[in-house]
Structures are given as C-alpha cells and as structure tokens.
N, C-alpha and C positions, 0 to 999 in steps of 0.2 A: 605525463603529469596529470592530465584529466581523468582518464582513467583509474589511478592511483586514490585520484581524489574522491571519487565515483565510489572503488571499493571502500573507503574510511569511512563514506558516510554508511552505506550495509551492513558496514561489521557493527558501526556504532548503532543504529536499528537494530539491527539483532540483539545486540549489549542490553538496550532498553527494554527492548519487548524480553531480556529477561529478570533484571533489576527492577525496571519500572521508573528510572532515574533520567527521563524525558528531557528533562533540562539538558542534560551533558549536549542534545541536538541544536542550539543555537548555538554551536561553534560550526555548523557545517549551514547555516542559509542564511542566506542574509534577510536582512529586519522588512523588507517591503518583500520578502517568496510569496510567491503564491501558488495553489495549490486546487489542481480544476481537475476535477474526477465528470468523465460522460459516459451516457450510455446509462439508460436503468436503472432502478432507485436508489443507488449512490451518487445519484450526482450531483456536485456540488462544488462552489469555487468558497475557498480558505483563502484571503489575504490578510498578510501578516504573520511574522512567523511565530508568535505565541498564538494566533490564531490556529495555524497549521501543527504545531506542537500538539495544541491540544485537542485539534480535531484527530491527530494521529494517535494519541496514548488514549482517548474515550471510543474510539473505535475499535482497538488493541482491547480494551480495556472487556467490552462489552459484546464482543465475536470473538479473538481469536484465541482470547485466555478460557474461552469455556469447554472448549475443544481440548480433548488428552493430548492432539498430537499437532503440530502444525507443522508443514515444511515448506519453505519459501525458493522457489529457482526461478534465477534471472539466465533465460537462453537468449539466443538471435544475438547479443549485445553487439551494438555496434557503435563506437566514437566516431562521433561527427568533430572535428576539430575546426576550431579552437574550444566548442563551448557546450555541446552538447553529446548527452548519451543514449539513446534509447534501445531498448531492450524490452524481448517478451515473458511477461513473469509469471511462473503460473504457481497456483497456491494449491495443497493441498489441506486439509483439515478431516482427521478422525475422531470420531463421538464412540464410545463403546456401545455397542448395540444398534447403530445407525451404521449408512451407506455412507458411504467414504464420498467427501464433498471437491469437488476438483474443479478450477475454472483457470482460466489465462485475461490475460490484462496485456494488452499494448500501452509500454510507459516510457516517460520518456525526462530526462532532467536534465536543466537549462543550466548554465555555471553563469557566474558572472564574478572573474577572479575567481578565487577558490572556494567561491561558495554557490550553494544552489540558489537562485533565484525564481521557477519554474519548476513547480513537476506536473505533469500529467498523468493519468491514469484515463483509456479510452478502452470500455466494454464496447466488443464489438455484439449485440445483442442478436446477430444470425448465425454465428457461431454455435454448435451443438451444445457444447458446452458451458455456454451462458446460461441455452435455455434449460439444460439438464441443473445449473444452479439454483434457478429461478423456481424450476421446480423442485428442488430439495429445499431452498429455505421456505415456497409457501407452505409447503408438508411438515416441516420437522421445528422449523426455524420458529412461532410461538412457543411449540414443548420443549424446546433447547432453551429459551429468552435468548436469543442469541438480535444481535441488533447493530449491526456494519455502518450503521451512516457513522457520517464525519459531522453532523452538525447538532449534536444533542443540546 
C-alpha cells in the first residue's frame, strides 16, 4: 500500500510538471508537510503544504521547464514500513548547445496515513557530481536564467 501510494504521488508530479495543474498535489500531503531540502544553495525547509506546492511549481517553474529535456529516476527505493520511502533520485537535464547537467539527491518521504507529511531532499555536496553541478550552474546557469531554489 505505501508503496503504491509513493508511486500516485510521482506519476501525479510528473502530471504537473506537465499541465502545470499544481493544485491536483494536495490530495497527496497533508496541510502541516513539510519540505527540507540540505546541502548547498537549495536549502531550504517549506512548511505547509501550499507552501510546498508552491515552492515545488516555482522551482519547476524557473529550472526545469527551461531545459528541452528533463528526465527524473528514482533508484535504490526502498520502503521502510509502515511510513516511509526513500530513494536515490537522479535528475538529468538537456539545454541545446550546453553539456548535459546530471546530479543525484538522497530523498526520502514520510506518510502519515496516506499522505506525505515530510519530504527531504539531502545534496550530498562531496559527491563528484554535486560539484560537477555546482560547477555547470555557476558557468551556464546566469546565461540559461535558470534558478532552482524553492523559496522565491
């Protein structure tokens, strides 16, 4: 069941980030989520879940839609039961003309009944691939506008 519920909420993110219909996600968290990203210049705690909505659709909004290409995998997943999932996600993102942008994120979502209460997102910033992001966005990331926080 957790699991199941875990997938509903992905596909319904995926849904959005291609509609744009943000809203449909407060049927998957509940009204006090909250939402704590660590680790280098995303970091940032989201309490509340129109908080969290819409730190998620203006960060969508402002990085991932600028990008021709984006593909999201959730590896490692593993269900802790009764309440939580976490999984290693790694993003990739293509610009025409630009070097292919690639990073992973340890994350991880808390349920509380059938909805999320908790998510995390933890950059592990000694990872090669942090620092190879870190260095694609201070290089490209002004001439893209491209602009990943959660807290505009």
């Amino acid at each position: 069941m957790l699991y199941e519920k875990w997938n509903e909420w992905i596909t319904a993110f995926e849904e959005c980030f291609v509609n744009g219909e943000w809203e449909k996600l407060t049927d998957y968290l509940t009204e006090d989520c909250i939402y704590f990203v660590s680790g280098g210049p995303l970091a940032v705690e989201l309490r509340g879940r129109d908080a969290v909505i819409r730190g998620l659709s203006e960060s969508i909004k402002a990085f991932d839609l600028k990008f021709d290409k984006r593909d999201w995998q959730a590896g490692k997943v593993r269900v802790h039961e009764p309440n939580a999932i976490t999984a290693v996600v790694v993003g990739t993102y293509e610009k025409k003309n630009y070097p292919v942008l690639r990073f992973g994120v340890d994350a991880s979502w808390m349920f509380r009944g059938d909805k999320i209460c908790l998510m995390t997102d933890c950059y592990d910033l000694g990872l090669a691939d942090s620092a190879d992001s870190l260095e694609w966005l201070d290089r490209y990331g002004v001439e893209l506008g491209v602009d990943a926080s959660y807290d505009k």
